[in-house]
N, C-alpha and C positions, 0 to 999 in steps of 0.2 A: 504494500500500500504506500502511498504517496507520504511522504513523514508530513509532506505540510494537512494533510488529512489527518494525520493522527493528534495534533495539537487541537482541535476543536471540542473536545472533550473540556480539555482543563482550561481553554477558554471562557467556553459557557460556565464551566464555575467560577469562574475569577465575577464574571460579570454576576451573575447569581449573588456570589458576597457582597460586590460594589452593591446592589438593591437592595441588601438587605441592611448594610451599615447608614443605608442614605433612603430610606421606604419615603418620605413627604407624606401629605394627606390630602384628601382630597374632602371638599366639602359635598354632605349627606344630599343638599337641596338646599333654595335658597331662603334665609331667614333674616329675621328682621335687625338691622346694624343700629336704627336710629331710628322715630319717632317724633315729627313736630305734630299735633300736641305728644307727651310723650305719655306712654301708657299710664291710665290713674293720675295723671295732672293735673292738678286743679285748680284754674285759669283767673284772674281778675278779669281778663277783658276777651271778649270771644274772639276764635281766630278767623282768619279772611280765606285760610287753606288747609290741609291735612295735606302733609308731606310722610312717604314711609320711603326710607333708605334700608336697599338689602345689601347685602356681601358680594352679589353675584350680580353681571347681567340677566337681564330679563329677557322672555320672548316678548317681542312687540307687538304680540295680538294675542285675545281670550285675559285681558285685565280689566279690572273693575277696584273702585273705592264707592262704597255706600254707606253716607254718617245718618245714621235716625237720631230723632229725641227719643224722650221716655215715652212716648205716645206712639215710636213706631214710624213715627213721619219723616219723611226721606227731606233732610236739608239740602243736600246737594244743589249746587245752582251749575253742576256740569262733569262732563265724563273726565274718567281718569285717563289721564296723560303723562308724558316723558316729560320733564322739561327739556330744553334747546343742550343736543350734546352729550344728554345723560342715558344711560340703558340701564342702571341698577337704579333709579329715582322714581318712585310714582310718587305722583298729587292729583290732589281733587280740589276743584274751588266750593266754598260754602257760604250759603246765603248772606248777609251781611247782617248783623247786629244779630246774633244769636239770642233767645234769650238765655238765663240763667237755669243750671242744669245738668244733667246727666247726658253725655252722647255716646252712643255707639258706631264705631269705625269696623264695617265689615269689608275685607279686601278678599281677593284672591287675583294669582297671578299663573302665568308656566317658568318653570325655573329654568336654566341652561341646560340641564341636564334633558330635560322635556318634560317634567314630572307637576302633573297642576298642585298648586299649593295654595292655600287659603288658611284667614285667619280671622280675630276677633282681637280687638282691646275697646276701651272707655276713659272719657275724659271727661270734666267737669268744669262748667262754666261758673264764678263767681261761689259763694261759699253756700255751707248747705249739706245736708246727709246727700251719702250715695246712692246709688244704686243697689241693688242687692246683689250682684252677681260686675265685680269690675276687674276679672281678670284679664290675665292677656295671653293669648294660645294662639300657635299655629302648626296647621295642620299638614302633613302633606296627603301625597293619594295614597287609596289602602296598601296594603303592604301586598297581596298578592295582587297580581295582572286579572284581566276577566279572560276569560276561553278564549275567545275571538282573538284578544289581539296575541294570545301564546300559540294559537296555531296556525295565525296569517304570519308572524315571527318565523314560527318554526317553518314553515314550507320556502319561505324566503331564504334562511340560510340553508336547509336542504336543498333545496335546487341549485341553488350557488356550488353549494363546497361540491354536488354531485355532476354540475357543469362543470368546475375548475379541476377536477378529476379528470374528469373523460377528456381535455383538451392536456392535460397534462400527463395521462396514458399515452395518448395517441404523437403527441409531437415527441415526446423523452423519454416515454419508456419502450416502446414496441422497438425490433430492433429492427436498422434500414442495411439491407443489403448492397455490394457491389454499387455504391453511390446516389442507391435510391432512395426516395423518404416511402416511407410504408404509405399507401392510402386509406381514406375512410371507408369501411366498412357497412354494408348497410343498416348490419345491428349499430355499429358505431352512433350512424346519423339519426339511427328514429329515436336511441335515448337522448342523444345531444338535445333531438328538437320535441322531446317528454318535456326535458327540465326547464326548456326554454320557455317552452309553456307551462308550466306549473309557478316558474317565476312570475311571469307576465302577469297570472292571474292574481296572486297573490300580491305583486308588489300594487298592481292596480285599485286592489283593496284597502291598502295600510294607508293610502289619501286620506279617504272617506271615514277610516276605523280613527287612528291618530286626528283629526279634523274636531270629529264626536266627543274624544278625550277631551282633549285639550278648551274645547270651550265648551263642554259640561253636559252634552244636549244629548249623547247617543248617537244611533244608527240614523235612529226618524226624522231628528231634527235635522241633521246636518244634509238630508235628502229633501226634507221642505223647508231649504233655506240656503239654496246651492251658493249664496255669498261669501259665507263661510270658507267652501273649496277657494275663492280665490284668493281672502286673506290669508287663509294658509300656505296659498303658493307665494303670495306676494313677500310676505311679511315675518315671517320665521324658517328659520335655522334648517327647520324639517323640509317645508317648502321649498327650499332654496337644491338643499342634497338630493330632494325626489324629482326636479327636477333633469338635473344634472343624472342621475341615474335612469331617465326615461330615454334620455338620448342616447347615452349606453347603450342600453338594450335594445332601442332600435339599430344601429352602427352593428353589436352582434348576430343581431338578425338577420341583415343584408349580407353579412358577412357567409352565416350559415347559410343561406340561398347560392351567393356567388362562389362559395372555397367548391364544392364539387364541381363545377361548371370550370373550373382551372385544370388545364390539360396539364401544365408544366407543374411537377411535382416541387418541384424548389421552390416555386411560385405560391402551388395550394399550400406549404408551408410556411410561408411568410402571412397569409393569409392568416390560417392558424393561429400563426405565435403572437400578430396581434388581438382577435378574436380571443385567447387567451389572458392578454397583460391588460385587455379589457372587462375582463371577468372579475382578474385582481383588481382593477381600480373600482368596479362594484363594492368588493369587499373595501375597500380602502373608505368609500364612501359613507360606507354604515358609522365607519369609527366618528365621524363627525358629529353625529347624532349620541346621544345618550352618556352614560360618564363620562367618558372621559374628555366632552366637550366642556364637563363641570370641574375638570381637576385644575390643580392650582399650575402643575406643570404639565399644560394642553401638548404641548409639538412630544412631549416623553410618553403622554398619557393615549394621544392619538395612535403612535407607532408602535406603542405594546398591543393596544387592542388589535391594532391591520396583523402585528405579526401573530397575535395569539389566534385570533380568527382565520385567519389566512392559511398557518398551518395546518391546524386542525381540517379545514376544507382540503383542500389538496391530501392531505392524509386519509381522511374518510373516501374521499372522491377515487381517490386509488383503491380502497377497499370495493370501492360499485366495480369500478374497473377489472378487477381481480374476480370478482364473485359472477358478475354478470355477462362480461367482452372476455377476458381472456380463455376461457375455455373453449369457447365455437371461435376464436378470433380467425376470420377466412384469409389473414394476410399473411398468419403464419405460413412453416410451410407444410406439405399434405402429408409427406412421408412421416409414417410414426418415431423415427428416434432421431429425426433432426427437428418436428417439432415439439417434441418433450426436450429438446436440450434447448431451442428455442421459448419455449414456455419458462421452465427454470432461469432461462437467460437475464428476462423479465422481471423474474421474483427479486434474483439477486441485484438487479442494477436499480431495483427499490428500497435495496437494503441503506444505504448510504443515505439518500435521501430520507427515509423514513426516520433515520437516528436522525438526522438533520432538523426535520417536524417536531418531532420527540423535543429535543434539544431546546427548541424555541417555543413550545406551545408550556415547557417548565419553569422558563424564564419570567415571558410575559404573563404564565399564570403566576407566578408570585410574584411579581411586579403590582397584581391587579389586584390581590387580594392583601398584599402590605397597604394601599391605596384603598380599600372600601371596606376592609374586616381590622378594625385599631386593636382586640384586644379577643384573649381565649376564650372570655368571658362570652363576645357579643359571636365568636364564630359556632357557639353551642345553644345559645341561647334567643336568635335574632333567626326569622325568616329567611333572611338572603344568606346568614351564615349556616344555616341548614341545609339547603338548597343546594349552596357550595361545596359541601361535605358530600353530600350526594354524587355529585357531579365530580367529587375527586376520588368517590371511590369506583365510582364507574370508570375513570378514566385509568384508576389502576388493572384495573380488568379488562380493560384493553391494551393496555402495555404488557399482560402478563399472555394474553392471546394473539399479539403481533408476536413477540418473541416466539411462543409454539410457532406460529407460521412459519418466521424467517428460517428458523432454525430446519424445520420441515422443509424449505424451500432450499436450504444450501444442501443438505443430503441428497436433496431429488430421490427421496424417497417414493414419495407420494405427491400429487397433486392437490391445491388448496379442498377444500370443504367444507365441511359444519363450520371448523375452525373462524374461516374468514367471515362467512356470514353469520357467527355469534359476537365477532369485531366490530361486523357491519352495523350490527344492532344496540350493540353497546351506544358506540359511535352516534347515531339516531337521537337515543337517549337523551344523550348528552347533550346534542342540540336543540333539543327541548329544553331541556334545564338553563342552557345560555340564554334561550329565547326570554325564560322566567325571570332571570338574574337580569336581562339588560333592562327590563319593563319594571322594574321594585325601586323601593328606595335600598339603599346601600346599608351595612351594616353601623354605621358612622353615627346614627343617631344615638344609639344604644350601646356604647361601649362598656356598660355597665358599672358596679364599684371596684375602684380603685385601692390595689395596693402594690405601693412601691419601693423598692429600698436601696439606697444609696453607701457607698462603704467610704469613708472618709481619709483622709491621708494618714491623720492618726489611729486606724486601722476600726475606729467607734463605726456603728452602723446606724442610718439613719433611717426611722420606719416610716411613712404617709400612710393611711388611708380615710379616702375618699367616702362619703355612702349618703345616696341613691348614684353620687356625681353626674345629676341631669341641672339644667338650669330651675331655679328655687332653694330650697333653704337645704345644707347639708351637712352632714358630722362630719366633721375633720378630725381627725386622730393622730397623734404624732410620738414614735416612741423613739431611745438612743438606749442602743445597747453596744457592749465593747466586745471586745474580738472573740470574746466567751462565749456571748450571747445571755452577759449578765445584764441588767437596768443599770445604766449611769445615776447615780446622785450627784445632788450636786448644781444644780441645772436651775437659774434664776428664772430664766425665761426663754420664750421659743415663740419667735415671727413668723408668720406667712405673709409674704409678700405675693400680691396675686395679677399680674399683667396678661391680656390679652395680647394674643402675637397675630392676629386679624386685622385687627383693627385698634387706633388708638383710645382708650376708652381709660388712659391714664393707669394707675398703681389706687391698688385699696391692701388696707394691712388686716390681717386676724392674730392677735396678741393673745397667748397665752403662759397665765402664770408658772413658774417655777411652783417645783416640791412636791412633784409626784411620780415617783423613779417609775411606779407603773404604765407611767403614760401619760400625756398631754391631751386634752379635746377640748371642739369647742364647735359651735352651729351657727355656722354663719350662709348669705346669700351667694349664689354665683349667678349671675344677672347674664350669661350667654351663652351660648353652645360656641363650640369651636375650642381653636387651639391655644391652652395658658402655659406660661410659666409659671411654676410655685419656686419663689426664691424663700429657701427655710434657713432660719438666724438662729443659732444657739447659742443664747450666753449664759455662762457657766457663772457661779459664786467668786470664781478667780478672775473673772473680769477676761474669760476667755471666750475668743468668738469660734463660734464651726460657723461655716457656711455650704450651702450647694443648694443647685438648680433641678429643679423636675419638671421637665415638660409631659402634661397631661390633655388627654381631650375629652371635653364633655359635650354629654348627650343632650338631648332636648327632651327625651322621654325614656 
C-alpha cells in the first residue's frame, strides 16, 4: 500500500483530538438577549414601542409582536418589524398614551436554525398590583418533529445518498477495461431515475410542509393562502436553498436524459462526474438549512455537517449499489471466473474508500454532537440525546456488518448477501433518525445539573455544583478538598463571580460565608441560558487567595 495511504488513520485522530480539546457551542435556538420594556418592568411613563433583542438572526418572515391590556385588547398601532440593518431586533409600535396597567407582550419568531419559537413576558404601566401571572417564558417547537415532515426528510436524504451511490458505483467503482469507461446499464438507469423521482416528489413537498411550520397554519392553511409559498421563497434562509436546489435537480435531470444519448464514452463520463458533484452540492445544500446555520462557528459547522452527511450517502448508496446492481451488473464480464474476480474487484477497491466514509462520518459525528449534546447528563436524559444514542448504536452495527462484508469480500469467498442488505437497512434507519435529529431542538437547552471540579496548583481541589442550572433561581454548592480528599478548614470566604460570555450583560457576585469545611451554598438567580464563566475566589483565614475559572452552560429548561 501507498505509505502516504497509511498515514490517514492517525491523521483522523490527530484531528478527532484537535475537536475534542477545542468542541465550541452552539446555541439550542434563538432566545431573548434584551427587552425594552424589560420583562416585569414597571414603567412611570408608557412606552411608544416594545423592542425584543435575540442572540441570533432571525428569519425574516412568520414574526409577530402582540401587547394586550388586562382586558385582552390588542394595543398595537402596527406589525412587527426589523428595524433598518438589524436581523436579531424585532419591534412593535404601540398606541400612544397607554393607560396605567398591566400589559402582555406575546411574540413569536423562526430562529436560524428554522425552528419557530415563541414566547410571553409583562410589563407595567405606572404603579399599582400586578397581574397575576407576570412571568417571562419562551418557548421553542415541540421536541419531536410530526410524521410528515420525518418522512418527506427521510425520502429526501434517501434518495440522495441512494443517487450519490449509484453515480459513485458507476463512474469509480465498476472496473473500465483496455481504456474504456464501463456504460450504464439499464438496471443502472431505471434506479438512477427511481431516486430521481422519489426526490422530486418529496423535495416538492418540504415547500409546502416547512411553509405550514414555520408560520403556524398547517397543511390547509398554507394551500388556502398560496402567499405564504412566496414569502417563503422570497424571504428566508429555507427559501433561498430550495430554491437553488430546484435548479439542481433540474441540471440532473437533463443530464440523466442527455448522458445515455452520448456515444463517446469519455464524454458520457464527464457527463457523469458532473451529474455527480451535483448531487454533492444537493447535499452540500441541506447543511445551510438547520444547525449548523445556528452554530457560532457557521463555515466549521457547515462543513462537518456536508462531510458527515455526504459520507454517510455515498457509503449507504454503495450498499444499494452492492445489494441491488452489482450482482446482475450486464457490464461485467459473462465468463464465470473473470466475473467473480471482476465482482471481488469491486468489493475491494470499496475497501479504501469505505474506511475513508468511516473515517469522516467519526469525525464530523463528534464534531456534531461536542456542538449540540454539552453534557452526559443531557445525552441520556434529553430527546435529541436519545435519539443520538440510537443512531450511534445503529451505526455500530453497521461498522460491525461492513467489516463481515469487507472481510468476506477480500477472501472471495462468497459473494455479498443477507450480510449487505442487513447494512442496507441499518443504514435506512439511521437516516430516519438524522431526519429526526435535524427537525428537534438540540440537546443544548437541557444540559442538566452541574458538577465540576477543578485541581488547583496547590494540589487543593475545587468542587461547583450547579442544580436545576436552567435560567431562574438555583443552588450553588461549593466544596475544597486537599489532595486526600479531606475538607479544607480554614476558609473565610468563597466568591462566585458570574459573567456571560454571549453577551455583555456585565459581572454579578454570589458571596458566601467562610466556616463550613462541609461545604459552601447558596441560591441565587441566573437571568440567561447560554455560555458563563464562574470565576470562584477562595480566601483563606491567612489572607490566602485560590483562584480558577469554570466555564459552564445553562439551560432554559
Amino acid at each position: 500500500m501507498n505509505k502516504k495511504l497509511r498515514l490517514w488513520p492517525a491523521a483522523l485522530m490527530m484531528m478527532v483530538i484537535l475537536l475534542l480539546l477545542n468542541p465550541g457551542f452552539a446555541a439550542a435556538h434563538a432566545y431573548i438577549v434584551e427587552s425594552v420594556p424589560a420583562a416585569n418592568e414597571q414603567l412611570t411613563e408608557p412606552p411608544d414601542k416594545v423592542m425584543i433583542h435575540f442572540n441570533e438572526p432571525l428569519q425574516k418572515a412568520f414574526h409577530a409582536i402582540k401587547v394586550t391590556d388586562s382586558s385582552g385588547k390588542t394595543v398595537n398601532s402596527g406589525e412587527s418589524r426589523f428595524p433598518d440593518g438589524e436581523t436579531s431586533i424585532l419591534e412593535a409600535p404601540l398606541q400612544p398614551d397607554l393607560p396605567k396597567g398591566v400589559f402582555a407582550v406575546q411574540w413569536k419568531a423562526v430562529s436560524a436554525d428554522g425552528h419557530p419559537i415563541e414566547g410571553t413576558y409583562s410589563f407595567q404601566v405606572g404603579a399599582g398590583s400586578g397581574a397575576a401571572d407576570t412571568r417571562s417564558e419562551t418557548v421553542v417547537s415541540s421536541g419531536m418533529p410530526g410524521a410528515d415532515l420525518v418522512i418527506i426528510r427521510w425520502l429526501i436524504y434517501t434518495s440522495l445518498a441512494f443517487l450519490a451511490g449509484i453515480y459513485f458505483f458507476q463512474l469509480f467503482l465498476l472496473p473500465a477495461g483496455a481504456g474504456i469507461r464501463p456504460g450504464w446499464s439499464p438496471r443502472s438507469r431505471k434506479l438512477m431515475w427511481g431516486c430521481i423521482a422519489v426526490f422530486a416528489a418529496s423535495f416538492l413537498l418540504s415547500l409546502p410542509l416547512q411553509t405550514g411550520i414555520d408560520a403556524g397554519v398547517g397543511w390547509s392553511g398554507v394551500w388556502s393562502e398560496p402567499s405564504l409559498l412566496l414569502k417563503m421563497l422570497r424571504i428566508t434562509s429555507f427559501g433561498e436553498v430550495w430554491l437553488v436546489q430546484l435548479l439542481l435537480l433540474l441540471i440532473i435531470a437533463a443530464l440523466a436524459i442527455y448522458a445515455p444519448k452520448i456515444k463517446d464514452k469519455d464524454n458520457a463520463y464527464i457527463a457523469g462526474t458532473i451529474a455527480f458533484l451535483l448531487v454533492l452540492t444537493m447535499l452540500l445544500a441541506k447543511s445551510f438549512i438547520g444547525h449548523p446555520a445556528a452554530s457560532e462557528s457557521k463555515v466549521i459547522g457547515i462543513a462537518m455537517d456536508f462531510l458527515h452527511l455526504g459520507a454517510a450517502s455515498l457509503w449507504l448508496g454503495s450498499l444499494l449499489a452492492f445489494a441491488v446492481l452489482l450482482p446482475k451488473e450486464s457490464t461485467l464480464p459473462k465468463a464465470s471466473e473473470e466475473r467473480k474476480q471482476s465482482y471481488f474487484a469491486v468489493i475491494r477497491r470499496f475497501g479504501l474508500w469505505g474506511s475513508l466514509f468511516v473515517g469522516l462520518i467519526l469525525i464530523s459525528g463528534i464534531y456534531g454532537s461536542l456542538q449540540n449534546v454539552p453534557t452526559w447528563y443531557s445525552l441520556f436524559h434529553t430527546p435529541y440525546g436519545q435519539v443520538l444514542l440510537a443512531k450511534c448504536v445503529l451505526m455500530l452495527l453497521m461498522l460491525a456488518l461492513a467489516g463481515w462484508n469487507m472481510l468476506s469480500g477480500r477472501r472471495e469467498k462468497r459473494k455479498l448477501g443477507a450480510g449487505v442488505w442487513l447494512e442496507l437497512a441499518a443504514g435506512i434507519v439511521v437516516l430516519a433518525l438524522a431526519a429526526v435529529l435535524t427537525n428537534m431542538p438540540t440537546a443544548m437547552s437541557s444540559p442538566g445539573p452541574l458538577h465540576v471540579e477543578r485541581t488547583l496548583e496547590n494540589q487543593n481541589v475545587i468542587s461547583l455544583q450547579i442544580t436545576p442550572n436552567v435560567t431562574g433561581v438555583n443552588d450553588f454548592k461549593v466544596q475544597v478538598h486537599d489532595s486526600k480528599g479531606q475538607p479544607v478548614a480554614g476558609i473565610q470566604q468563597i466568591k462566585l463571580t458570574l459573567t456571560h460570555l454571549d453577551m455583555d450583560m456585565g459581572k454579578y457576585e454570589i458571596v458566601m460565608p467562610g466556616g463550613k469545611a462541609e461545604g459552601y451554598t447558596a441560591q441565587d438567580l441566573i437571568s440567561m441560558a447560554g455560555k458563563w464563566n464562574v470565576h470562584v475566589h477562595v480566601l483563606t483565614d491567612k489572607l490566602d487567595a485560590w483562584d480558577t475559572d469554570i466555564i459552564i452552560h445553562v439551560g432554559n429548561h
